[in-house]
Residue, then its C-alpha position, 0 to 999 in steps of 0.5 A: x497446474x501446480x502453485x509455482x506454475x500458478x505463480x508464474x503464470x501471475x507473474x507473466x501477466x502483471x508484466x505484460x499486462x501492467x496489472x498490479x499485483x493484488x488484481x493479477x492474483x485475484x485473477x489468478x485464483x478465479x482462473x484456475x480454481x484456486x480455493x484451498x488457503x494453504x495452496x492460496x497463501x504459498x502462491x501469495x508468497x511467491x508472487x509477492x517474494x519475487x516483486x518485492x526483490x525483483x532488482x535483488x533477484x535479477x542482480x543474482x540471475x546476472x551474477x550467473x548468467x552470461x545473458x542479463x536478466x533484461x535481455x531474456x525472454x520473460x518466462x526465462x526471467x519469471x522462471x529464474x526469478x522464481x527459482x531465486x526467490x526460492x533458494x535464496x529466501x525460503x529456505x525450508x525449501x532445499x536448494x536443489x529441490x527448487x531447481x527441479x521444480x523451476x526446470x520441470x516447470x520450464x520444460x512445459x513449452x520451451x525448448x530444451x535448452x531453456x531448461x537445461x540453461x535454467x538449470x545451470x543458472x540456479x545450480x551455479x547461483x547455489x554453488x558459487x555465491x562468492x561471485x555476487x559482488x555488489x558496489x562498494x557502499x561508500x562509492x556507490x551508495x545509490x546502486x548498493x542500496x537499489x541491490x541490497x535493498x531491491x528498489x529502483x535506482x530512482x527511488x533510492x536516490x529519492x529517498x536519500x534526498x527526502x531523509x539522508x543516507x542513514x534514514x534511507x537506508x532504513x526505510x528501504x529496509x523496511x519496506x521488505x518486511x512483511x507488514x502486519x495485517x491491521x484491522x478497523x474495529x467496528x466499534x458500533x457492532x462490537x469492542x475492540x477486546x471482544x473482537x480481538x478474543x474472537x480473532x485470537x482463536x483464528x490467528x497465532x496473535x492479536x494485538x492491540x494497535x499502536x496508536x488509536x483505539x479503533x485498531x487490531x494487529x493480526x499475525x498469521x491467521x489461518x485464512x484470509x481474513x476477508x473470508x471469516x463470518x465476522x468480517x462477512x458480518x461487518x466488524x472489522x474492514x482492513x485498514x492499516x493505523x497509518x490510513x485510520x488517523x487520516x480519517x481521525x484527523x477529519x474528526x467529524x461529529x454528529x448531524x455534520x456534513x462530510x464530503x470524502x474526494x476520490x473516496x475509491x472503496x470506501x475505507x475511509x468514509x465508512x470511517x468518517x461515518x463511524x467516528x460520527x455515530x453514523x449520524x453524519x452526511x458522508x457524501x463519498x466522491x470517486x469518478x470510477x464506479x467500480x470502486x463506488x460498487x465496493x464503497x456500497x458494498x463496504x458501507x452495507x456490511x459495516x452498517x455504515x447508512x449515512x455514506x451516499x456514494x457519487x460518481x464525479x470527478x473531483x477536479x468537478x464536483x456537482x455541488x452548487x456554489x453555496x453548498x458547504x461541508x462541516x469536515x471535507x477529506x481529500x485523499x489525493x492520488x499520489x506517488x503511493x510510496x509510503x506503501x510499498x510494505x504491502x504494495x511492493x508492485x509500486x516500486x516498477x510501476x512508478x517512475x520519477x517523473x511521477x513525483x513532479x507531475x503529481x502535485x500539479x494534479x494534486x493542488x487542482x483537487x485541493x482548489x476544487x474542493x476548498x470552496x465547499x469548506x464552512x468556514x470554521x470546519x475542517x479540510x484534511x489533505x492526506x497522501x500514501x507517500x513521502x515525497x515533499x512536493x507532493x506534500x508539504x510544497x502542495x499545502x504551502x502554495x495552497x496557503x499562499x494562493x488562498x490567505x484565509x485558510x490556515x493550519x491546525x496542528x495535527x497534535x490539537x487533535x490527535x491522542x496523546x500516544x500520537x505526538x511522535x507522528x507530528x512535524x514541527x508544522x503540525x503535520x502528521x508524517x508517519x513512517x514505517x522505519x520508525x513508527x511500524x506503519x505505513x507512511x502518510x502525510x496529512x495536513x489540516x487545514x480550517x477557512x476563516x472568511 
């Protein structure tokens, strides 16, 4: 089976199956043997090409085609899609090369007029690029930008609510960069500038992080970066900066309790750990165990000894009335919205309903884990997205409902470098159009009884 059958094949299964797109290809790696990096990293390419200008490409399919792209079979519209991204977007690649390669492919199990239809479709799309007409930007912002910039008509409006036109615009732009692939150091086995001497022979460059000093910038390695002696010996975990101030925030220091709600792979306990000398309690909460397997897994491989990982359900958590924790982090499931760089699958797989029904979720986690704050100590609220309903409103009626907790201003805590990252009210509010990371909302909060 040739990569681009590989790809389509990913493709089918994502959406039949509502996987997302990291899972879909895991599995297809694993089924077909796929062990060469090149081969490896060209069908990544096209799986992730395609989902991230899904819209963009079905509007090109329908420019051409005398049956939309919805209408279709999905292995026509997979197939055309593939063909699409191809033409369109990788360019090393002639046009009518791809053409052959997606109609040899389709004549696998189609009729012959399957491929013969795919045939026209793609050769006319290379042909006759002047009968791709999008609205009128002025008249239709919203549609323009869910063309142009590949994002559903839902989101775009969204986001033009949380940041205006302009700001919108940007952001959705830069959601279809191709995000750098930023590392955590672990300082407790090895310093930053040794690690990054190391990586710079794999990679064409390495970079110091923006803003926190745990952190690398690795542009174009040679292979996956989870398949290297150093990442197998526990130097670095793969963490963008945006997900590390989170955990900065929480700051924790030695002999400290640390409770991390819905702590899913560990990313950020084995942090927290870190951060404290690994001379912390860091009791790590998610309810699915799978994900507390790779917390376990995460944690022996950075040395990380001082994370205990539950499994319970955060709206419970099986602690005794009078327990308390020093530092708590609740990194509460949202919208995910701030990620789509490197996530683009979330740009199908949520719908706008999600961003009202969120927060009521959201706000049970916060008031169940909130009794268990020392007071004193320090509750950090985090989200993966930039929707004010899902942040800023979930900490503001928290407040109102529990007087004796109150806000620390983010800037008290982080690095000077960071003050561009903070809202007048303290929060932190990261985002990828302006900072270069991915967008996360935190809030810090501390109790006085």
């Amino acid at each position: 089976m040739t990569s681009r059958q590989v790809a389509l094949e990913t493709l089918l299964r994502i959406e039949r199956k509502q996987e997302t797109l990291r899972s879909g290809l895991t599995w297809a790696f694993h089924q077909h043997k796929v062990n060469d990096p090149r081969e490896k990293a060209l069908i990544g390419q096209l799986v992730f090409g395609v989902t991230r200008f899904r819209s963009r490409l079905d509007f090109l399919i329908n420019c051409h085609s005398r049956i939309t792209a919805r209408k279709m079979d999905p292995v026509v519209r997979n197939a055309l899609r593939l063909g699409a991204f191809q033409i369109r977007y990788l360019t090393r690649i002639p046009g009518f090369a791809a053409v052959n390669e997606v109609v040899e492919m389709v004549k696998v199990g189609q009729p012959a007029k399957v491929s013969g239809f795919v045939n026209a479709v793609l050769r006319d799309l290379i042909r006759s690029p002047q009968s791709e007409t999008v609205p009128d930007e002025t008249v239709d912002p919203v549609n323009y930008l869910s063309i142009t910039t590949s994002h559903p008509n839902w989101m775009v409006d969204h986001f033009i609510s949380e940041l205006g036109r302009t700001e919108a615009a940007a952001l959705l732009t830069a959601n279809n960069l191709q995000a750098p692939i930023t590392v955590r150091v672990n300082t407790r086995r090895i310093a930053r500038n040794k690690l990054a001497a190391i990586l710079s022979e794999l990679a064409e460059k390495v970079e110091p992080g923006q803003f926190l000093p745990d952190s690398l910038h690795v542009y174009g390695p040679a292979q996956p970066l989870e398949e290297t002696p150093m990442f197998r010996a526990g130097l670095f975990l793969i963490q963008d900066e945006a997900s590390q101030l989170v955990g900065y925030l929480a700051a924790p220091a030695r002999g400290q309790r640390v409770l991390d709600i819905c702590a899913g792979a560990g990313i950020k306990a084995t942090y927290l750990a870190q951060q404290a000398g690994d001379e912390a309690t860091v009791v790590a909460v998610d309810i699915h165990r799978g994900r507390l397997a790779e917390l376990r897994q995460n944690a022996r491989r950075l040395g990380s000894k001082s994370v205990v990982a539950v499994a319970a359900d955060a709206v419970a958590p099986p602690f005794g009335a009078q327990v308390r924790f020093d530092r708590i982090l609740l990194d509460a499931p949202c919208s995910g919205l701030g990620v789509i760089r490197r996530r683009p699958d979330v740009k199908w797989n949520k719908t706008a309903s999600d961003l009202t029904r969120l927060p009521t979720i959201q706000s049970r986690f916060l008031e169940s884990v909130a009794p268990y704050l020392q007071p004193g100590g320090r509750l950090v609220y985090a989200t993966c997205t930039l929707n004010q309903r899902e942040n800023q409103q979930v900490i503001h009626e928290f407040l109102k409902r529990r007087p004796n907790y109150q806000i620390i201003p983010a800037t008290q805590i982080l690095p000077s470098t960071c003050r561009s990252l903070t809202t007048p009210e303290g929060f932190l509010l990261t985002l990828t159009h302006h900072h270069g990371i991915d967008t996360f909302f935190a809030a810090v909060l501390t109790r006085h009884d």
